[in-house]
C-alpha positions as CSV (number, residue, x, y, z in Angstrom):
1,X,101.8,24.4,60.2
2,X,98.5,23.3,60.2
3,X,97.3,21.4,63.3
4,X,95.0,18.8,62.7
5,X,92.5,16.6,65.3
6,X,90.1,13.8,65.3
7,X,87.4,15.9,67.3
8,X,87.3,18.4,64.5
9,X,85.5,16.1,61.9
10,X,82.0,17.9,61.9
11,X,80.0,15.4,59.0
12,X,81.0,12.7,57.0
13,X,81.8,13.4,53.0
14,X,79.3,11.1,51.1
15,X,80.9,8.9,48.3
16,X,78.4,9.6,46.0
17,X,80.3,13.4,45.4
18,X,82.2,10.8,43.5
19,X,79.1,9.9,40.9
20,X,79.3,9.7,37.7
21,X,76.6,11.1,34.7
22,X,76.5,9.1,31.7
23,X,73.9,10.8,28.6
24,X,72.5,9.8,25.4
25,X,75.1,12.2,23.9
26,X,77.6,12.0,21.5
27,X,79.9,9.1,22.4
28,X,79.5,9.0,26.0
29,X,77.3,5.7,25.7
30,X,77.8,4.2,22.0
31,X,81.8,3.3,21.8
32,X,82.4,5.5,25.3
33,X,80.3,2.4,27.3
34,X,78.2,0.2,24.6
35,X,80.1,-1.6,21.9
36,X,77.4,-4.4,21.4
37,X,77.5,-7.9,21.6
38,X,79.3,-8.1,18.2
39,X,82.1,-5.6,18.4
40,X,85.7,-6.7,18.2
41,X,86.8,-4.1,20.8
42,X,87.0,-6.4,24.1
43,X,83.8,-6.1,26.2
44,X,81.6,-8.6,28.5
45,X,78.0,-8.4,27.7
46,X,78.6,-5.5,25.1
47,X,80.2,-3.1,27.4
48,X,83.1,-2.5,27.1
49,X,86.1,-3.9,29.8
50,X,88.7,-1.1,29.9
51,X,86.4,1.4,30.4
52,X,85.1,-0.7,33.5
53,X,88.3,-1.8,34.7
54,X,88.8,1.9,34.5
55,X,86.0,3.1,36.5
56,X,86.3,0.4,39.0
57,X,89.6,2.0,39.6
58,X,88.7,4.7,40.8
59,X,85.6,3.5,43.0
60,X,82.0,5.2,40.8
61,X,79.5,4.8,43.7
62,X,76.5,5.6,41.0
63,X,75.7,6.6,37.3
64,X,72.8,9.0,36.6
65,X,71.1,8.3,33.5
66,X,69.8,8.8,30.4
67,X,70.0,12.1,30.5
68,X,70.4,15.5,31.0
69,X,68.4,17.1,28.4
70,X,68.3,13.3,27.1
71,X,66.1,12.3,29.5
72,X,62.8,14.5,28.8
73,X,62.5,12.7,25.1
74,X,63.0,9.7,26.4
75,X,60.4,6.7,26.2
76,X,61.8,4.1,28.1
77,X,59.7,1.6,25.7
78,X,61.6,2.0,23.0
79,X,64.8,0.6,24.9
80,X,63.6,-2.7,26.0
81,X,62.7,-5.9,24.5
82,X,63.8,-7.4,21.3
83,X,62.8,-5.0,18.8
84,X,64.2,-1.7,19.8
85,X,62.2,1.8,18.4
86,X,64.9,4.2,17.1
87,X,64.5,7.7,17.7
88,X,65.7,11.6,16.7
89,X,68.1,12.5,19.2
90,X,67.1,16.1,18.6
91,X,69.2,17.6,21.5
92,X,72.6,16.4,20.6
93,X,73.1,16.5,17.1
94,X,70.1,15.3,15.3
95,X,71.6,11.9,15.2
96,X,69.6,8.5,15.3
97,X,69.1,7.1,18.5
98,X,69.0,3.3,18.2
99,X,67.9,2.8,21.5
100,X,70.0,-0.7,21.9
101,X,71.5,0.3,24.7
102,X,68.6,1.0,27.7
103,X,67.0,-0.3,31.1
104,X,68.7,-4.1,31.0
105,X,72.0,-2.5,29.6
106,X,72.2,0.2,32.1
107,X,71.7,-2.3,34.9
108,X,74.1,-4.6,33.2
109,X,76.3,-1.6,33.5
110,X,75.8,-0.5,36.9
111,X,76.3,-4.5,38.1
112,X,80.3,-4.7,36.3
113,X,80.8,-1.2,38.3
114,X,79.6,-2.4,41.1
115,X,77.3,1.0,41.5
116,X,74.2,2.3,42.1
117,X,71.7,3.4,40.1
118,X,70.3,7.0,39.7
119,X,67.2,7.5,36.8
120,X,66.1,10.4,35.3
121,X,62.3,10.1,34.6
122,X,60.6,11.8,31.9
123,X,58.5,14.9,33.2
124,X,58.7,17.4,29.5
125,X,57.5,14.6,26.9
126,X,55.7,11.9,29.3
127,X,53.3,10.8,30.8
128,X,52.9,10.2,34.3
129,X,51.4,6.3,33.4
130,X,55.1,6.2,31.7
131,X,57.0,7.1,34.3
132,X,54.5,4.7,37.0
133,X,55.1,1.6,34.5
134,X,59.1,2.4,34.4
135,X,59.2,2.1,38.2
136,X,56.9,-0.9,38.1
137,X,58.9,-2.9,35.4
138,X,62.6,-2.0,37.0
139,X,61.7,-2.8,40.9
140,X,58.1,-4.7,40.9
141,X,58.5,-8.4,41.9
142,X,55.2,-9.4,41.3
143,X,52.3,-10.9,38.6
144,X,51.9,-7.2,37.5
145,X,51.7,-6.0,34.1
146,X,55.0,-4.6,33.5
147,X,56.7,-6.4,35.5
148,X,55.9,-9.6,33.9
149,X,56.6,-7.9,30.9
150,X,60.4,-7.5,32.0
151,X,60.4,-11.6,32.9
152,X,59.5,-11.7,29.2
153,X,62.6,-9.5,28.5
154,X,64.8,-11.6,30.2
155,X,64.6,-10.4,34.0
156,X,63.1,-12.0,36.2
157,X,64.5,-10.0,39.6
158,X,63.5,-6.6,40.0
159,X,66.2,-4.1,40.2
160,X,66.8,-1.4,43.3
161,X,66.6,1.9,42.0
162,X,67.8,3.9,44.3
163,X,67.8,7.3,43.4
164,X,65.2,8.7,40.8
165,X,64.9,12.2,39.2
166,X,61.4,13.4,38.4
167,X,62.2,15.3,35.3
168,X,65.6,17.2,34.0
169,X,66.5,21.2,33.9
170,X,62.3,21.6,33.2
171,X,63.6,25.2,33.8
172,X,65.1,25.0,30.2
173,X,65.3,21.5,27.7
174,X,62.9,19.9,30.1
175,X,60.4,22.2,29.3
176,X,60.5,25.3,29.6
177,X,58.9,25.6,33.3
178,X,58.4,28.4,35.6
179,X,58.8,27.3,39.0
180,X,55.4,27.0,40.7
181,X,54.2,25.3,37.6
182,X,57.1,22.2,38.1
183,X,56.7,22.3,41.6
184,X,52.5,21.3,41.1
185,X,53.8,19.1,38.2
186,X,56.1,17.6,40.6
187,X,54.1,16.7,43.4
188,X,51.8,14.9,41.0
189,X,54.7,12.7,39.0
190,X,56.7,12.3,42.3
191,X,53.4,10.4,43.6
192,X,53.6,7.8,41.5
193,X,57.5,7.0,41.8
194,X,56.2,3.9,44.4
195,X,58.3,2.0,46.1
196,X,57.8,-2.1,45.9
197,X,61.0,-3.3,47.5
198,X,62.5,-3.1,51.1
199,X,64.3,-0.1,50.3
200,X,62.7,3.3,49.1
201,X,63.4,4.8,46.2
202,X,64.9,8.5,47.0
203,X,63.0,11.1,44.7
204,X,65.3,14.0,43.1
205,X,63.1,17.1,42.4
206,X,64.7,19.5,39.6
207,X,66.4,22.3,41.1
208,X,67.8,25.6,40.1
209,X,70.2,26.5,37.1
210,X,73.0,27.9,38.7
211,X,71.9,31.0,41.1
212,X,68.7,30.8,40.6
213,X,67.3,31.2,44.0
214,X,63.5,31.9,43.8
215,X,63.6,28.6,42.0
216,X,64.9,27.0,45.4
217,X,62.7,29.2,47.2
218,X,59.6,27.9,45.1
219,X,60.4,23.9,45.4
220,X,61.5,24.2,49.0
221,X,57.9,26.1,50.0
222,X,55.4,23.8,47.7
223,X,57.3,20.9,47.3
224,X,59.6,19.9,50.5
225,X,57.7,17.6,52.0
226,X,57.6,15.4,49.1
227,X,61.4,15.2,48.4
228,X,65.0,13.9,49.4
229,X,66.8,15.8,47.1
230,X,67.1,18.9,44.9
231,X,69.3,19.2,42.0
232,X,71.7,22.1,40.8
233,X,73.3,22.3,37.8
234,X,76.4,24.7,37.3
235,X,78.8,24.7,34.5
236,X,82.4,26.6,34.5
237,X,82.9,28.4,31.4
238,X,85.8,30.4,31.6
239,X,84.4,33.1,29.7
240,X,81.4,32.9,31.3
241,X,79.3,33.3,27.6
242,X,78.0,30.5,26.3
243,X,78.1,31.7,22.9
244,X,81.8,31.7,23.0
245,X,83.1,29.7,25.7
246,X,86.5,29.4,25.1
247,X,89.1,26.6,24.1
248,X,90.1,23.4,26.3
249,X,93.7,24.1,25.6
250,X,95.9,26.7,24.2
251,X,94.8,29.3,26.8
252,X,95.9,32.3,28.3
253,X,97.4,32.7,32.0
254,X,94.3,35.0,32.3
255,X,92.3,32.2,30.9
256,X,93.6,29.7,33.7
257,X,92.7,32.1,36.9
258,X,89.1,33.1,35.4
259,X,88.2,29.5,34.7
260,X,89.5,28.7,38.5
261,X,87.7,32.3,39.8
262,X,84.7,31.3,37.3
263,X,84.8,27.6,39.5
264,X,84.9,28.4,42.8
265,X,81.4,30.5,42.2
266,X,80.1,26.8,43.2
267,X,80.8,27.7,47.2
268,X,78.8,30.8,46.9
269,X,76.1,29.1,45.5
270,X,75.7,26.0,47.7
271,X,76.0,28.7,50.7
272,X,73.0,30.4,49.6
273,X,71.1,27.6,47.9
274,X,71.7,25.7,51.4
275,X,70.4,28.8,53.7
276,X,67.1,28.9,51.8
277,X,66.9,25.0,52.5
278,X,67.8,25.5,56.1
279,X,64.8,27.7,56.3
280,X,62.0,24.7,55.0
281,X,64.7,22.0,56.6
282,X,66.7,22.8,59.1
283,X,67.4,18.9,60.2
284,X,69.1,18.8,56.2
285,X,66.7,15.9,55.9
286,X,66.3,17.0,51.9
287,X,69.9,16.7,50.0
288,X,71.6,19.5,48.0
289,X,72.2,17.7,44.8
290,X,75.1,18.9,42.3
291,X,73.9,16.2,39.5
292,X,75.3,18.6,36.9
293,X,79.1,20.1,36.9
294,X,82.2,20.6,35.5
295,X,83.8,22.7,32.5
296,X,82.2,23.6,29.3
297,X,84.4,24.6,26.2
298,X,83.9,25.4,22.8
299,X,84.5,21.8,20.8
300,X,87.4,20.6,19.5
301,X,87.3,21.8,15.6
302,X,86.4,19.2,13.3
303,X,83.9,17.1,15.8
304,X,80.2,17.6,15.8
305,X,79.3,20.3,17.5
306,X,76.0,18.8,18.9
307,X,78.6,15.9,20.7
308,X,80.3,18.1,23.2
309,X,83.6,16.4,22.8
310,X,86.4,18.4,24.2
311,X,89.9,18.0,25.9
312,X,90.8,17.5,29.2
313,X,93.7,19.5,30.6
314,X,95.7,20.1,33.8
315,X,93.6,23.0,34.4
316,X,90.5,20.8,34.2
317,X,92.4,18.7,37.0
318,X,92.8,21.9,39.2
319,X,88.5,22.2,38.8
320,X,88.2,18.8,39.4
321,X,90.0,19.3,42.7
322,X,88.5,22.4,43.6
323,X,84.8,21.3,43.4
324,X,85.4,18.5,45.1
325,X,86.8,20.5,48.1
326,X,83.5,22.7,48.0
327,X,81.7,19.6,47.9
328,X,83.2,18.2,50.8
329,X,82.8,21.6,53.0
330,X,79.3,21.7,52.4
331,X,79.0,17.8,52.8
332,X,76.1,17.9,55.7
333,X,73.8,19.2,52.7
334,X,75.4,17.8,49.6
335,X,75.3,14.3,49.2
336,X,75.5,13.4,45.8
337,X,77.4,15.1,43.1
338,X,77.6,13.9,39.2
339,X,80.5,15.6,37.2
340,X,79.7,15.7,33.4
341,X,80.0,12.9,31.8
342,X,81.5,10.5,32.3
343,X,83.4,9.5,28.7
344,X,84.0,11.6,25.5
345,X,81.7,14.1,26.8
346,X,82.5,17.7,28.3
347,X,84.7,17.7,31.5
348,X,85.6,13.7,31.2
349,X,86.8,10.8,33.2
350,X,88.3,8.8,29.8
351,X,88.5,9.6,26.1
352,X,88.3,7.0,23.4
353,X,88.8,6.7,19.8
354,X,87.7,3.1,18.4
355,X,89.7,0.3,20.7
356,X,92.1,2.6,22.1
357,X,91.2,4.7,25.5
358,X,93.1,7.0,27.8
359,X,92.6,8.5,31.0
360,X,92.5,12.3,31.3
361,X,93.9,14.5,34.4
362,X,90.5,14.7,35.6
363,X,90.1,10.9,35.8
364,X,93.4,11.5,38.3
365,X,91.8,13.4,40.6
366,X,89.1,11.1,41.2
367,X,91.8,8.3,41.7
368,X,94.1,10.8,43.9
369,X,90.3,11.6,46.1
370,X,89.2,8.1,46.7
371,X,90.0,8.0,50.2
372,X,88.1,10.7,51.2
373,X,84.8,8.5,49.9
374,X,82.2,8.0,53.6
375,X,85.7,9.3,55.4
376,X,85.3,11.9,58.2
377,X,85.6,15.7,57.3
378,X,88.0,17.5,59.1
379,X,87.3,21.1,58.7
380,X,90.6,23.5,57.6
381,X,91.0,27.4,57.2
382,X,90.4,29.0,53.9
383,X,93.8,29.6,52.5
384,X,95.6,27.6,55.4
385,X,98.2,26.8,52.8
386,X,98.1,30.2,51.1
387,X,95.7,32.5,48.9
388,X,97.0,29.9,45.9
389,X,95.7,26.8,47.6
390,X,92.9,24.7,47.8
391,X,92.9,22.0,50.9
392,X,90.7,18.8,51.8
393,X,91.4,16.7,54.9
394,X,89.4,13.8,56.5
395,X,89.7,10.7,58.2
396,X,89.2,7.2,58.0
397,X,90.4,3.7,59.2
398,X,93.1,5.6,61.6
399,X,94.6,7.1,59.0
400,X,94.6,11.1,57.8
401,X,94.0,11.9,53.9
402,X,95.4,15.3,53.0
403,X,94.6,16.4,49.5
404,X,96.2,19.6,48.3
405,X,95.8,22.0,45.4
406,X,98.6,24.5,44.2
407,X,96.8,26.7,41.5
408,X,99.6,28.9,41.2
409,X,101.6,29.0,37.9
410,X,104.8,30.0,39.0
411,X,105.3,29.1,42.6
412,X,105.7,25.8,43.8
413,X,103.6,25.7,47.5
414,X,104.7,23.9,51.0
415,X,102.9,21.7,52.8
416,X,103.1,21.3,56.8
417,X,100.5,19.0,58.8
418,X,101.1,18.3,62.6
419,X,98.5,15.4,63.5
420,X,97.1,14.4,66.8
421,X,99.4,12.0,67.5
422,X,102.5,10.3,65.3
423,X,102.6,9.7,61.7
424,X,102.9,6.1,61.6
425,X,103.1,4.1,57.7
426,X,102.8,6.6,54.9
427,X,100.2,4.9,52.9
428,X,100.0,6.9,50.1
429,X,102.0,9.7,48.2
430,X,101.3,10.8,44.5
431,X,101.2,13.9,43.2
432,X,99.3,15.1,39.5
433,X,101.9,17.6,38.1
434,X,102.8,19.2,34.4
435,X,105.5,21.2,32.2
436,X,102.9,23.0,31.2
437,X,99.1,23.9,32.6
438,X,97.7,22.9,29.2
439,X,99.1,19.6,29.5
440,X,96.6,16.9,28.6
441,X,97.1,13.0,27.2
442,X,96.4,12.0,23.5
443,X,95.8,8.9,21.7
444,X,99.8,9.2,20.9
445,X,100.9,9.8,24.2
446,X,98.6,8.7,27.1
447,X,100.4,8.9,30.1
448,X,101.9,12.6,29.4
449,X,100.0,13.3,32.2
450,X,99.6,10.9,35.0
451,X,100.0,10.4,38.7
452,X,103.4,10.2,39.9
453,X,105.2,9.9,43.5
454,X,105.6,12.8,46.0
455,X,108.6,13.2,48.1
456,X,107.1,13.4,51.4
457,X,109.3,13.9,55.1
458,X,107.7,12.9,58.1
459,X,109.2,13.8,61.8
460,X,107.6,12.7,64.9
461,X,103.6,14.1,64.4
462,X,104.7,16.5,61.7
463,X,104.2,15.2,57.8
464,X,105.7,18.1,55.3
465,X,105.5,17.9,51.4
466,X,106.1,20.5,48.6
467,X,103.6,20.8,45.5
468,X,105.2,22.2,42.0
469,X,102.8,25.1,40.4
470,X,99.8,23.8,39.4
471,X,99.3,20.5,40.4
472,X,97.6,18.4,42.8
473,X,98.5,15.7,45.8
474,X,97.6,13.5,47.9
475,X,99.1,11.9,51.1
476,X,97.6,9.7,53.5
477,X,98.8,8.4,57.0
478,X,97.8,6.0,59.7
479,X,98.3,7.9,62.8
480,X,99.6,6.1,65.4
481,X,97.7,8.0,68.7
């Protein structure tokens, strides 16, 4: 039985954990978002509705864009205006990049989601002029040059940016950096990332690949001062080889507990990442930002290899849930998280093909962890619920959200919560379960896999539930005092 207690809740979990990365890769923009104003497939302003109904569903606080390794090529220019500039998209495939879809289109997006915004500026191929006139033309309301160029375009009210990267991975596609050289590069490009409206715009330094800690080191000593965030980027591959990464279904039972073993590395590295912060800012002033995560497989066969389109199982459900959960324990550092991406692209919250469109098991778990979104964090035991569990509980409105993991494959797990006073309405119940841990939806079937109810008994304070293997739950309750 796990007791649980309002004066427990040590920070609150930021609802951008819950953000969203959407790159100039494969489909994830062009049919995934963009259809244009001519397409067929149902949109409003050429993007496309289910995909924001479906979004909106589950409550995207922000979208980072245009990239990823997208973003260090990019020349914002090119995207605006009438006459758009294609370009080589020479990271992802070699394809064209049309550019039709840019600055007005991703603010066009980011106003149907109801979302913030979150820019990556171009540090590898730009300028710093380039990335002083993108700031000027999204959130100057003024006479000035650029910003009377975007009245021309069609905007006459600046935008709020509030979140802006100063470059992408410039450890690796962004340029190839050693640290202290970014860091100097940094300071320099950060300067110019002004702020013109009432509300300044945060500035994301580029942080460390994974465990690279004299990277955090580096940044934190030369560059602290001038930032509110630093990135990491980690990727589960559950082979741990990026040469051969392994396949998004059809996989071993030795498969499923590396790829879980391989996830929860994340805690490990936040903890150390977060010390070496604590030592340049111990007030946690600067945020621990995850803006890259989720599973990596090899593609599906027959798709281009440079699109990173893969499927999305039960399993990818279970790392959903589990980096979530680290998110949330480490939520006084990390405020912002941005799984990747967002559709048709690696770990994904939808799929489409043409017109049609389905929801993957990840895309569950974000709809099952909504609650928890600016709630309370109410700190639990590792392995309260058993060495096969995973376990996040907060509070908000009165009412306890208890979000449970089973990563077992065999054994199905109890549940016991007593609360600090009695369970009044059960407000919500649903548990993500599967025949099989490979279990994913197709085009032919898209609700094989999809939320369902959960049998739970309440008595007095206690609330009690049982999870089949491998899935995941959530139940909330007002608690009556």
């Amino acid at each position: 039985m796990i007791r649980l207690a309002v004066p427990d809740a040590t920070h609150q979990i930021d609802r951008r954990i819950y953000g969203q990365f959407a790159e100039h890769l494969g489909r994830c923009v062009y049919e995934g978002l963009w259809v244009g104003t001519d397409s067929p497939i149902a949109h409003h302003n050429g993007i496309r509705t289910d995909v924001v109904q479906a979004l909106r569903h589950i409550k995207v606080p922000l979208v980072r864009w245009p990239g990823g390794c997208f973003a260090d090529e990019y020349h914002w220019l090119k995207g605006v205006g009438d006459e758009r500039q294609p370009m080589v998209n020479t990271h992802w495939g070699g394809v064209i990049e049309p550019n039709t879809f840019g600055t007005h289109e991703y603010f066009e997006l980011l106003h149907q989601l109801d979302a913030e915004a979150y820019i990556n500026g171009n540090v590898g191929s730009g300028s710093v002029a380039e990335m002083h006139d993108w700031i000027e033309y999204m959130t100057l309301d003024s006479t000035a040059p650029m910003a009377e160029l975007r009245k021309r375009h069609g905007r006459e009210q600046a935008w709020k940016v509030e979140y802006f990267g100063v470059g992408n991975e410039s450890w690796g596609c962004g340029g190839n950096m050693l640290p202290l050289h970014y860091a100097n590069l940094y300071r320099q490009y950060q300067t110019y990332v002004r702020t013109y409206g009432e509300a300044p715009i945060q500035k994301i330094a580029c942080g460390a690949n994974a465990d690279d800690y004299e990277w955090t080191e580096v940044l934190m000593a030369r560059a602290a001062e001038h930032m509110d965030g630093l990135s990491l980027h980690y990727y589960t591959l559950p082979t741990g080889e990026w040469s051969a990464k392994g396949a998004a279904t059809g996989f071993s039972d030795f498969e499923w507990h590396e790829t879980l073993r391989q996830t929860r590395r994340m805690d490990e590295m936040l903890t150390h990442h977060s010390r070496i912060m604590d030592r340049y800012d111990p007030a946690k002033r600067v945020s621990l930002i995850v803006d890259e995560w989720g599973t990596w497989y090899d593609v599906e066969k027959g798709t281009n290899p440079g699109f990173l389109y893969q499927q999305n199982t039960q399993r990818d459900a279970m790392v959903a849930a589990i980096n979530l959960n680290i998110f949330h324990r480490h939520g006084a550092r990390v405020r912002m998280a941005n799984i990747a991406q967002m559709v048709n692209v690696l770990q994904s919250m939808i799929l489409t093909d043409g017109a049609r469109m389905l929801t993957t098991p990840t895309y569950h778990v974000f709809d099952l962890y909504t609650d928890h979104q600016d709630a309370e964090y109410i700190p639990t035991a590792a392995g309260a619920l058993g060495a096969e569990s995973e376990l996040t509980v907060s509070r908000k409105d009165g009412a306890f959200t208890i979000s449970a993991a089973n990563t077992s494959l065999t054994d199905g797990l109890d549940a016991a919560f007593e609360l600090p006073g009695r369970v009044g309405e059960v407000l919500r119940a649903q548990v993500l379960a599967s025949d099989t841990p490979d279990a994913h939806n197709t085009f032919d079937a898209p609700e094989a896999v999809a939320l369902r109810d959960l049998d739970v008994q309440v008595d007095g304070a206690q609330v009690r539930f049982t999870l089949p293997p491998h899935a995941v739950a959530t139940v909330r309750v007002a608690n009556a005092g």
